[in-house]
PDB file of the backbone (N, CA, C, O) and the ligand in Angstrom, with CONECT records:
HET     ZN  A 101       1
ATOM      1  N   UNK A   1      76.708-173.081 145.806  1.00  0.00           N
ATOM      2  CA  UNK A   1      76.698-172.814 147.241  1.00  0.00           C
ATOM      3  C   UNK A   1      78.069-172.316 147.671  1.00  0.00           C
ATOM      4  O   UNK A   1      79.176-172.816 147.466  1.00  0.00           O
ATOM      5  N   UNK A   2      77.717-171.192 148.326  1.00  0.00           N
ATOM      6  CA  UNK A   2      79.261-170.593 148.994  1.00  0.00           C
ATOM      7  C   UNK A   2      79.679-170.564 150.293  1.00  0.00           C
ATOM      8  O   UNK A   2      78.974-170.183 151.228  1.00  0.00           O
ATOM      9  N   UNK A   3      81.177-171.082 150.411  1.00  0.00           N
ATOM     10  CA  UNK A   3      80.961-170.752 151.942  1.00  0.00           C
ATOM     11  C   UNK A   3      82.430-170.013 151.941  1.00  0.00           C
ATOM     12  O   UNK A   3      83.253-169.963 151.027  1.00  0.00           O
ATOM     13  N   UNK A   4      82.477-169.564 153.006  1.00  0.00           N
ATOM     14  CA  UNK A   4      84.189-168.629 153.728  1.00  0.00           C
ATOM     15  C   UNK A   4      84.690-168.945 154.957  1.00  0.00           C
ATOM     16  O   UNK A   4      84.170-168.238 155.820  1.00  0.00           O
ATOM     17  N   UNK A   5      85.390-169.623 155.336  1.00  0.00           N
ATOM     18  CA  UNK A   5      86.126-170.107 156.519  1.00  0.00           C
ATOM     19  C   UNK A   5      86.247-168.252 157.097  1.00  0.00           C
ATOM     20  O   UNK A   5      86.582-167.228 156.501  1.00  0.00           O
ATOM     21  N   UNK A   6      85.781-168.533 158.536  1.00  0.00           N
ATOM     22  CA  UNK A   6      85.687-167.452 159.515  1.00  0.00           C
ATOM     23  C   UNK A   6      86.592-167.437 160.366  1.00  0.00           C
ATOM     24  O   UNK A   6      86.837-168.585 160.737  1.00  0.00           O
ATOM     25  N   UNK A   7      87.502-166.322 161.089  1.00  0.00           N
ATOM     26  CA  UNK A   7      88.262-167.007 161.998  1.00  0.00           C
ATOM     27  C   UNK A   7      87.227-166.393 163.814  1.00  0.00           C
ATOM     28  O   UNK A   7      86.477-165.417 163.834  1.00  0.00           O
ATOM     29  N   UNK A   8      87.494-167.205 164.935  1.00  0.00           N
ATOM     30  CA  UNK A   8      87.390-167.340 165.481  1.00  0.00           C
ATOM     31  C   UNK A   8      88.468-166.537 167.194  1.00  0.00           C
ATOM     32  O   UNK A   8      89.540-166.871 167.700  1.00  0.00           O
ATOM     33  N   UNK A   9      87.977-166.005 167.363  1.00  0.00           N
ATOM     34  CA  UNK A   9      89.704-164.956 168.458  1.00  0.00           C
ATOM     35  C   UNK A   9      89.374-165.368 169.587  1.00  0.00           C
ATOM     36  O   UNK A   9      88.275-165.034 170.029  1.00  0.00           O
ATOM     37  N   UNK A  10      90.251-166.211 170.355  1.00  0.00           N
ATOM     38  CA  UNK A  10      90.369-166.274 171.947  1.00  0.00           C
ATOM     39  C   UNK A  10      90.253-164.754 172.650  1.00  0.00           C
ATOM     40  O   UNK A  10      90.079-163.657 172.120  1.00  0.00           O
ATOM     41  N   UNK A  11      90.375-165.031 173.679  1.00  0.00           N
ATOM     42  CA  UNK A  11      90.305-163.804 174.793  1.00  0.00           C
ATOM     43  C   UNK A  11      91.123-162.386 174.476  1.00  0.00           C
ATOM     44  O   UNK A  11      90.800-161.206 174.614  1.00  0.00           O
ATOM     45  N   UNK A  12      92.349-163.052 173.979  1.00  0.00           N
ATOM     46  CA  UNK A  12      93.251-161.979 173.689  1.00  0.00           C
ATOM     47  C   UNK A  12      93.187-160.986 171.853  1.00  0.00           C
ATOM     48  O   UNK A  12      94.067-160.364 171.259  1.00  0.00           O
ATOM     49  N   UNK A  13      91.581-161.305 171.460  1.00  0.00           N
ATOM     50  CA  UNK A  13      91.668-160.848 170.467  1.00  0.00           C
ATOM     51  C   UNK A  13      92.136-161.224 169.837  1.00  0.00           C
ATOM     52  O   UNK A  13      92.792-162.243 170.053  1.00  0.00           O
ATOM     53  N   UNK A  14      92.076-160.479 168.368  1.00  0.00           N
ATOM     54  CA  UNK A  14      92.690-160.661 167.070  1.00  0.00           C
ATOM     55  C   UNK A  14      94.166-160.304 166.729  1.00  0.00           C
ATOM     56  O   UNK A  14      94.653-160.429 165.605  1.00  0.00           O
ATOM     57  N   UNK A  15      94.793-159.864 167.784  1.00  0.00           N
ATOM     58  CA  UNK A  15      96.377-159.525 168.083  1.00  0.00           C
ATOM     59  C   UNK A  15      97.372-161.251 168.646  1.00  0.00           C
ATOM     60  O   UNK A  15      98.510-161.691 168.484  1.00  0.00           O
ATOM     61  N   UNK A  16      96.190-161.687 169.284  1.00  0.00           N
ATOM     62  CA  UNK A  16      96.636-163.058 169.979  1.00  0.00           C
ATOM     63  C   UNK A  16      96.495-163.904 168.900  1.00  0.00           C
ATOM     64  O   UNK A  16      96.815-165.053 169.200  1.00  0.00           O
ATOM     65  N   UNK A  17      96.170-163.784 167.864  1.00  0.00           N
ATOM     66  CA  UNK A  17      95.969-164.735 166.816  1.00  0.00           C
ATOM     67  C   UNK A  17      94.916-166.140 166.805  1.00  0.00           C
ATOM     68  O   UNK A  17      94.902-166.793 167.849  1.00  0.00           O
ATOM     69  N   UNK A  18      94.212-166.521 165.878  1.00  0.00           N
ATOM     70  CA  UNK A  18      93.347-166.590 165.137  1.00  0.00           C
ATOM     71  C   UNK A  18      93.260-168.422 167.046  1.00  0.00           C
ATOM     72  O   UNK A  18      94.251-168.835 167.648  1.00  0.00           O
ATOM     73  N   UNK A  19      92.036-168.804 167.240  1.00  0.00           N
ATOM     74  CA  UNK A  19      91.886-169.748 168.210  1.00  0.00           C
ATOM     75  C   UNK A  19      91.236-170.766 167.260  1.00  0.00           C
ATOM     76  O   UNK A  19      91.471-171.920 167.619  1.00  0.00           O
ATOM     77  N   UNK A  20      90.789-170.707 166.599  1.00  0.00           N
ATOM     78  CA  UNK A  20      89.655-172.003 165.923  1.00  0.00           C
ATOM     79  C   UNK A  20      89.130-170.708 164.480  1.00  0.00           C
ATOM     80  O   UNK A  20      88.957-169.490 164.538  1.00  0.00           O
ATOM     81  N   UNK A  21      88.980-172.022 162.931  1.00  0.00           N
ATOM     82  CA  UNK A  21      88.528-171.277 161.863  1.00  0.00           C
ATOM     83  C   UNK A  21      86.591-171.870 162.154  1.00  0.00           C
ATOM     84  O   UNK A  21      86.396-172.911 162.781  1.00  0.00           O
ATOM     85  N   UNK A  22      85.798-171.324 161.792  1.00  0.00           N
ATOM     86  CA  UNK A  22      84.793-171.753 161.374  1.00  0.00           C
ATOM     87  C   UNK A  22      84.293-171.497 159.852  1.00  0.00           C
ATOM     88  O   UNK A  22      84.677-170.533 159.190  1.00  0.00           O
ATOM     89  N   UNK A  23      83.451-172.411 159.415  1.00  0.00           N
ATOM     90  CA  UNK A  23      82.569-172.056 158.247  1.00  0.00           C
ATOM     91  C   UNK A  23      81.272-171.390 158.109  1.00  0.00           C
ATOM     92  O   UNK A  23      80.262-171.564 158.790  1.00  0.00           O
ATOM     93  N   UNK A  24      81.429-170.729 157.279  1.00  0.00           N
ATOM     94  CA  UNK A  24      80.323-169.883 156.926  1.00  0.00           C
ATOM     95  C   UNK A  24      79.460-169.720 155.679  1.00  0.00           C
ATOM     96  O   UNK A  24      80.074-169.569 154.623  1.00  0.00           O
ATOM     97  N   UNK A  25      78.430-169.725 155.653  1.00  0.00           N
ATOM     98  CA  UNK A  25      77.843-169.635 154.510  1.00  0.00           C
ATOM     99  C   UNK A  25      77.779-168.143 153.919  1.00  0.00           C
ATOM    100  O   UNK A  25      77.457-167.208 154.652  1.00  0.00           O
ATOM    101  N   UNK A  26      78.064-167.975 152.710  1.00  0.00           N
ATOM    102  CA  UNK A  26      78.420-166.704 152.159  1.00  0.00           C
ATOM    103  C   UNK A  26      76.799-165.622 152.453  1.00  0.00           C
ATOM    104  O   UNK A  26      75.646-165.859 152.093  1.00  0.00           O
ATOM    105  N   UNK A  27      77.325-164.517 153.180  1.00  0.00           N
ATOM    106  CA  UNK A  27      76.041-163.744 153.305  1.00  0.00           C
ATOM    107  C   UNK A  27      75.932-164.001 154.611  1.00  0.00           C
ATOM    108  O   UNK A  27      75.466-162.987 155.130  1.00  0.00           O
ATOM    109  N   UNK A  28      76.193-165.159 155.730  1.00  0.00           N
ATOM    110  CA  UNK A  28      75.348-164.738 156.901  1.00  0.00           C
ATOM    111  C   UNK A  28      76.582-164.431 158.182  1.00  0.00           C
ATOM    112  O   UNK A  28      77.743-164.202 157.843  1.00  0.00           O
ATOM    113  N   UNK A  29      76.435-164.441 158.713  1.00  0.00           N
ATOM    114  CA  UNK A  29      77.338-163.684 160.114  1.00  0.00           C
ATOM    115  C   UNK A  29      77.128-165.030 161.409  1.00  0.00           C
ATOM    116  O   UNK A  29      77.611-165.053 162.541  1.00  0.00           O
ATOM    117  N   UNK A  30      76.175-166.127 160.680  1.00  0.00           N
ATOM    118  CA  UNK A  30      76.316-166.996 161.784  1.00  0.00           C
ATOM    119  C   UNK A  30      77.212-168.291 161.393  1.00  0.00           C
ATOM    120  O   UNK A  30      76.841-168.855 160.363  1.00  0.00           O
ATOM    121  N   UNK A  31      78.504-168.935 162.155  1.00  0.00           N
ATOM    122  CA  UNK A  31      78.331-170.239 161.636  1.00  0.00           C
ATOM    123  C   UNK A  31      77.844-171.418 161.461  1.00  0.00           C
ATOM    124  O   UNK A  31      76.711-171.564 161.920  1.00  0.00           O
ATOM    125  N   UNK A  32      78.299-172.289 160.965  1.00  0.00           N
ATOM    126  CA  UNK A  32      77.752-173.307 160.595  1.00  0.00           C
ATOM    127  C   UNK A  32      77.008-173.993 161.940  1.00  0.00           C
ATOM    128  O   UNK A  32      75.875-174.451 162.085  1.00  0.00           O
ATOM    129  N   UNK A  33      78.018-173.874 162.752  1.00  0.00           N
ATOM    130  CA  UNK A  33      77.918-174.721 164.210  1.00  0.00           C
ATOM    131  C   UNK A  33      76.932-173.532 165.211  1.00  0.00           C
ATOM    132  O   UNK A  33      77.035-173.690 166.428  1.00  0.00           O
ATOM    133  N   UNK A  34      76.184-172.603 164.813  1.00  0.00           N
ATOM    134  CA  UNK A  34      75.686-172.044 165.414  1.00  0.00           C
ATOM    135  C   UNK A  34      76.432-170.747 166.378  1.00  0.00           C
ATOM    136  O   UNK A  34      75.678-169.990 166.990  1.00  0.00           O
ATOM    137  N   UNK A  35      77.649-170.592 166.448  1.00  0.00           N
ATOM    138  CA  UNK A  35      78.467-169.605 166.433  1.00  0.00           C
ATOM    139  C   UNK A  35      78.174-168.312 166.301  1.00  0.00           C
ATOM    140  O   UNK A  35      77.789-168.253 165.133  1.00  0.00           O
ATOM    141  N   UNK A  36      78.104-167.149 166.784  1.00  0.00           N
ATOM    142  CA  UNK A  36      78.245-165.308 166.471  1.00  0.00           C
ATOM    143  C   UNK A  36      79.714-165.466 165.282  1.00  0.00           C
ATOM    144  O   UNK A  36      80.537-166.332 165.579  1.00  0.00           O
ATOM    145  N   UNK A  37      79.905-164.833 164.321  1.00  0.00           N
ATOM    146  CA  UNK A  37      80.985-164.348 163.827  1.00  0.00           C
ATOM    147  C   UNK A  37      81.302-163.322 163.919  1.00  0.00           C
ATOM    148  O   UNK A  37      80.978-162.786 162.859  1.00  0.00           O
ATOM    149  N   UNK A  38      81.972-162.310 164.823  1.00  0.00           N
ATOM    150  CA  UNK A  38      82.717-160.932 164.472  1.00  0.00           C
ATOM    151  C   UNK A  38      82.594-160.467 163.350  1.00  0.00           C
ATOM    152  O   UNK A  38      82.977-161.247 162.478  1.00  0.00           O
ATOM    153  N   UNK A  39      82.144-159.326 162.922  1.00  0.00           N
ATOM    154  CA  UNK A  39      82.267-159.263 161.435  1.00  0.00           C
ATOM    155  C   UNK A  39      83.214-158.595 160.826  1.00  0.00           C
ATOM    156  O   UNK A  39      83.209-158.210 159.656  1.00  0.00           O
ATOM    157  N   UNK A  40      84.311-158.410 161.899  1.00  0.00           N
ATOM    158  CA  UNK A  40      85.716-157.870 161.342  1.00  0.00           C
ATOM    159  C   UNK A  40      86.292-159.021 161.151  1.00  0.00           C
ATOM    160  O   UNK A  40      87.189-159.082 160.310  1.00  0.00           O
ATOM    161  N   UNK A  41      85.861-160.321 161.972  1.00  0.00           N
ATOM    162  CA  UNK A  41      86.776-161.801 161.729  1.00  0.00           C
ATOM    163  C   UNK A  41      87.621-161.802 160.234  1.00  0.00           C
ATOM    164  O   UNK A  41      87.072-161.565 159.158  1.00  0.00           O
ATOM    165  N   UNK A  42      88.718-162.042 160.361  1.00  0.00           N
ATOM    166  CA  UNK A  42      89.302-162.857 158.849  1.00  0.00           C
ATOM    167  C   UNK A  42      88.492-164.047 158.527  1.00  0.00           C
ATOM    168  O   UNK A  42      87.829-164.962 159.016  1.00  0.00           O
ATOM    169  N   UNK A  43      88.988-163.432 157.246  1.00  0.00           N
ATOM    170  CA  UNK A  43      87.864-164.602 156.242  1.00  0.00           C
ATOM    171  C   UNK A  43      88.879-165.456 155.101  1.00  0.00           C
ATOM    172  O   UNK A  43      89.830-164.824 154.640  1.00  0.00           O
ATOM    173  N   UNK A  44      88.698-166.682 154.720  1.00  0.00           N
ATOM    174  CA  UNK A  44      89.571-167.516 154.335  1.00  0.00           C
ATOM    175  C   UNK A  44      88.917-167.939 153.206  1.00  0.00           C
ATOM    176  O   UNK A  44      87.690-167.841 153.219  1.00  0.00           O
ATOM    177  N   UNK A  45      89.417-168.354 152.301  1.00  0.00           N
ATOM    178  CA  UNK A  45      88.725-169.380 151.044  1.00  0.00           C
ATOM    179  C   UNK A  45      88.313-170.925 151.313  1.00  0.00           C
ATOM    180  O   UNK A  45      89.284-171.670 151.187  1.00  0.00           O
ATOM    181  N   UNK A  46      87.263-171.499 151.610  1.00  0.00           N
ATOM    182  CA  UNK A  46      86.855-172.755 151.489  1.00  0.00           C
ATOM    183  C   UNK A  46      87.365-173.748 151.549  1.00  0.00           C
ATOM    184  O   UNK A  46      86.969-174.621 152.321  1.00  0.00           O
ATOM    185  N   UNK A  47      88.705-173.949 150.508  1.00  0.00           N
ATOM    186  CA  UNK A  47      89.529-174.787 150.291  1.00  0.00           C
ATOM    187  C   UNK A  47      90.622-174.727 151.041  1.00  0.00           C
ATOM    188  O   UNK A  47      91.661-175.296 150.707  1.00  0.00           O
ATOM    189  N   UNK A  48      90.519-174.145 151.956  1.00  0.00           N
ATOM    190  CA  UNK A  48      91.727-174.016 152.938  1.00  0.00           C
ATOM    191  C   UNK A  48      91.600-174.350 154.607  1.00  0.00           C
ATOM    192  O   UNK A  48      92.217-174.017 155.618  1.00  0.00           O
ATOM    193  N   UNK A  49      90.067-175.472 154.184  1.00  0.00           N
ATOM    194  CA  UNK A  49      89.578-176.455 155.237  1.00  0.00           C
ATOM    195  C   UNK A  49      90.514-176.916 155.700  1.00  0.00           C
ATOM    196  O   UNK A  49      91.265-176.956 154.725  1.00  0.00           O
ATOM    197  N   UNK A  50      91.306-177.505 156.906  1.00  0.00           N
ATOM    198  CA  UNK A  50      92.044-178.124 157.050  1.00  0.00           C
ATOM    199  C   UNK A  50      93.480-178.375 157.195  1.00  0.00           C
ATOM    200  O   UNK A  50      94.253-179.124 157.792  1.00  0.00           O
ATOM    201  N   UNK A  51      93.471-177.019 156.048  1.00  0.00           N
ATOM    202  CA  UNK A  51      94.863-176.891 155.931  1.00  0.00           C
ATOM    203  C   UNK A  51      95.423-175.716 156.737  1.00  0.00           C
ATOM    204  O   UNK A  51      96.563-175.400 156.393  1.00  0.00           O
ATOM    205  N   UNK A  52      94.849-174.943 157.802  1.00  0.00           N
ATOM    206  CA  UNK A  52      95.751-174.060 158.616  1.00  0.00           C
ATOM    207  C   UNK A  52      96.235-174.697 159.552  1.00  0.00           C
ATOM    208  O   UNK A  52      96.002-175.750 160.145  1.00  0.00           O
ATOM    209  N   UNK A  53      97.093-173.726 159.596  1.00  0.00           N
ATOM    210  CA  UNK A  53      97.791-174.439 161.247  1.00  0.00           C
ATOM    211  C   UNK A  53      97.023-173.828 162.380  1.00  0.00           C
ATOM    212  O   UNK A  53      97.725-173.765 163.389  1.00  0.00           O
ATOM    213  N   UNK A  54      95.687-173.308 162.561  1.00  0.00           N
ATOM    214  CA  UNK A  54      95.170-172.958 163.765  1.00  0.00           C
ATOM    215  C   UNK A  54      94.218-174.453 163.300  1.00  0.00           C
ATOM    216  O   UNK A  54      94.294-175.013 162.206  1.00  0.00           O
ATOM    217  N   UNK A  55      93.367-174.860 164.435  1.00  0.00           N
ATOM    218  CA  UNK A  55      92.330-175.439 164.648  1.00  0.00           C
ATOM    219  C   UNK A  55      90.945-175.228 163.592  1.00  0.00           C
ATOM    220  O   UNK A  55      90.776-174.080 163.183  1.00  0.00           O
ATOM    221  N   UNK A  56      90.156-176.081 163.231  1.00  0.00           N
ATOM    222  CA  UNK A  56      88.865-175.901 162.432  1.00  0.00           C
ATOM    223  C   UNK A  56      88.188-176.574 163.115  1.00  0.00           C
ATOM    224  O   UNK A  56      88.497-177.549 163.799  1.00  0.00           O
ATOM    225  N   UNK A  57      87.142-176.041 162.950  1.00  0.00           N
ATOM    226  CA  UNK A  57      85.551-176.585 164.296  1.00  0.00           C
ATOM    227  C   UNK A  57      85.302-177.490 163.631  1.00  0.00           C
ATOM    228  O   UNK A  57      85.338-177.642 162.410  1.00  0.00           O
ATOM    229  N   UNK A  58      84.939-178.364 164.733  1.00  0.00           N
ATOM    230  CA  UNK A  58      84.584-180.000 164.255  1.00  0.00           C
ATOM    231  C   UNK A  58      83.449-180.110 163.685  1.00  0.00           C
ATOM    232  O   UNK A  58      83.099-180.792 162.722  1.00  0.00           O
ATOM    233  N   UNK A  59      82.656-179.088 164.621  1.00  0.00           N
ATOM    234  CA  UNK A  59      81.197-179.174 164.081  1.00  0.00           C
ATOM    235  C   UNK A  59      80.275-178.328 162.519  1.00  0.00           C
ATOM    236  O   UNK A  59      79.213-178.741 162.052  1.00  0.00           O
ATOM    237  N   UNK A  60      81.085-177.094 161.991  1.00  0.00           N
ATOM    238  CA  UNK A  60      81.200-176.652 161.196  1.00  0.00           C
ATOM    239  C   UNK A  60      81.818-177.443 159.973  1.00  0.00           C
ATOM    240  O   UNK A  60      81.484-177.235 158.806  1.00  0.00           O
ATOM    241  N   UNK A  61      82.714-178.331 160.357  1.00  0.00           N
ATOM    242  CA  UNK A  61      83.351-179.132 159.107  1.00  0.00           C
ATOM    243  C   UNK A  61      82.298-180.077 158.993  1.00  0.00           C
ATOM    244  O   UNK A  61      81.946-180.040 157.815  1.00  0.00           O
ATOM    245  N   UNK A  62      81.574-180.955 159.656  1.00  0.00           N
ATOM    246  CA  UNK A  62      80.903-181.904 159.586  1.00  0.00           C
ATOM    247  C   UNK A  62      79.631-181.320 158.772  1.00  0.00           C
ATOM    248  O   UNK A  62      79.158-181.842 157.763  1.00  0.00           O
ATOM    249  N   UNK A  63      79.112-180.002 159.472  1.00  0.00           N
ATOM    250  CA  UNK A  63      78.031-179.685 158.500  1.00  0.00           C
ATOM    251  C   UNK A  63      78.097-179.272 157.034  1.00  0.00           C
ATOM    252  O   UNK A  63      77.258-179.338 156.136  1.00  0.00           O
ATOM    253  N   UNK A  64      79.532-178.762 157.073  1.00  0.00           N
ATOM    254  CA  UNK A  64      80.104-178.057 155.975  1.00  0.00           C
ATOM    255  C   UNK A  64      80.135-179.099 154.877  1.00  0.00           C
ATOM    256  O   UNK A  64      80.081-178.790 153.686  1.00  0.00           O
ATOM    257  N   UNK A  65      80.230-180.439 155.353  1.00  0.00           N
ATOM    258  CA  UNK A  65      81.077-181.638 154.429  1.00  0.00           C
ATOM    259  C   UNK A  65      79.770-182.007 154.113  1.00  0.00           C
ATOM    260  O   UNK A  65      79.496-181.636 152.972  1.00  0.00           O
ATOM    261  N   UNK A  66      78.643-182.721 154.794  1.00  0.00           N
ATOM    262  CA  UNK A  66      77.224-182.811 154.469  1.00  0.00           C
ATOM    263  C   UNK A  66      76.543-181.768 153.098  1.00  0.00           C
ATOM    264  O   UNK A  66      75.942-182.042 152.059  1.00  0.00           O
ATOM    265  N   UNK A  67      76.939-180.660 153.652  1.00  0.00           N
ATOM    266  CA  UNK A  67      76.430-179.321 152.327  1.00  0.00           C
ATOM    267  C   UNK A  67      76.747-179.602 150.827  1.00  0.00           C
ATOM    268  O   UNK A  67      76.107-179.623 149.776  1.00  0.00           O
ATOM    269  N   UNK A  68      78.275-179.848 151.292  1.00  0.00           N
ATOM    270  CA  UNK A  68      79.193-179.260 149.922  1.00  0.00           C
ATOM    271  C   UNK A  68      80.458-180.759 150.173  1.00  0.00           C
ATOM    272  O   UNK A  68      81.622-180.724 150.573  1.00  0.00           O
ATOM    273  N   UNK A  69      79.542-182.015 149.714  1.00  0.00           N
ATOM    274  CA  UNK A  69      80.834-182.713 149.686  1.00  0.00           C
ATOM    275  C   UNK A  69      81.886-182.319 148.483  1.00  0.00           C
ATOM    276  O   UNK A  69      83.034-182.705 148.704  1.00  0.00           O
ATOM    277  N   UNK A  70      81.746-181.835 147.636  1.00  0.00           N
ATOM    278  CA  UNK A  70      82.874-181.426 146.485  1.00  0.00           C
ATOM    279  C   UNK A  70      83.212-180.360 146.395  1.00  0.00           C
ATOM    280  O   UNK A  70      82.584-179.413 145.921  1.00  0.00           O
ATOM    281  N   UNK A  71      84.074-180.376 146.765  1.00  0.00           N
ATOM    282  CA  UNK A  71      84.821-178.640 147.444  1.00  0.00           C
ATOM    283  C   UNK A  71      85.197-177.987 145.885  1.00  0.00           C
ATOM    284  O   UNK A  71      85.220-176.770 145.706  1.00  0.00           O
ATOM    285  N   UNK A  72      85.535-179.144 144.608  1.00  0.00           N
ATOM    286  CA  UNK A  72      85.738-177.824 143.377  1.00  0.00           C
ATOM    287  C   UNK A  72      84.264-177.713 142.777  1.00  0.00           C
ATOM    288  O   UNK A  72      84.017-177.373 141.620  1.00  0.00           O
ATOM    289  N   UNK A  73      83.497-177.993 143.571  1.00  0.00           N
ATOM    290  CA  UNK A  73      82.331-177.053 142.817  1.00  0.00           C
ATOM    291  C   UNK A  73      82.379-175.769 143.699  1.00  0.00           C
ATOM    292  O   UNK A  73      81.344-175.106 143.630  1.00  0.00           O
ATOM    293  N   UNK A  74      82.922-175.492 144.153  1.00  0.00           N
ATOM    294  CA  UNK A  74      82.857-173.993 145.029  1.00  0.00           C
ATOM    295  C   UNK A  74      83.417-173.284 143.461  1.00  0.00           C
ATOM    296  O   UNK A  74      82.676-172.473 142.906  1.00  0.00           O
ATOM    297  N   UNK A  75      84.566-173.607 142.917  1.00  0.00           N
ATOM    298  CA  UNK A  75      85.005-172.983 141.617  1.00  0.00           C
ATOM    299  C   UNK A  75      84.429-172.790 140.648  1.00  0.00           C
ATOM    300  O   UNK A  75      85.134-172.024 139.992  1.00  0.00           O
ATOM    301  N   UNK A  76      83.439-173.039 140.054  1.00  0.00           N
ATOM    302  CA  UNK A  76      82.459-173.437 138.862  1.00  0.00           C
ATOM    303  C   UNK A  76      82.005-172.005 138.782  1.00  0.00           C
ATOM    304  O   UNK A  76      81.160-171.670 137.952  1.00  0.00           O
TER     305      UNK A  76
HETATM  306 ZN    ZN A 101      82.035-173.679 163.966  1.00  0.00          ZN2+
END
C-alpha cells in the first residue's frame, strides 16, 4: 500500500508556502480526510509524517495510521 504526503496552500498559494501536509493514497487526487488535492501540490515521501515543520492533518494521519501502521513496509 502506497501513500504520498500532499501539500496543502493557504490563500496565498504555493508562493506563501506549504499551510497543512495531507496523505494520499498513491493514484488518487483525493485525501485521506476527504480533501480536493491540487494536482500541482508538492508531494512528499510517507515517512516524512510528522516530521515537517508545516502542520499534518489530524485527520489524514489518523486514517493514514489505521491503513499502514508500519511505515517500513512502504519500503519492501
Ligand atoms: Zn487531510
Amino acid at each position: 500500500m502506497l501513500h504520498q504526503m500532499r501539500a496543502e496552500y493557504g490563500s496565498g498559494g504555493p508562493s506563501a508556502g506549504v499551510k497543512i501536509w495531507h496523505m494520499v493514497r498513491e493514484g488518487e487526487q483525493t485525501a485521506m480526510c476527504g480533501r480536493e488535492i491540487d494536482p500541482g501540490a508538492a508531494a512528499k515521501e510517507p515517512t516524512d509524517w510528522g516530521s515537517t515543520a508545516e502542520l499534518c492533518c489530524h485527520t489524514c494521519g489518523a486514517v493514514f495510521l489505521r491503513e499502514a501502521p508500519y511505515l517500513p513496509a512502504e519500503h519492501q
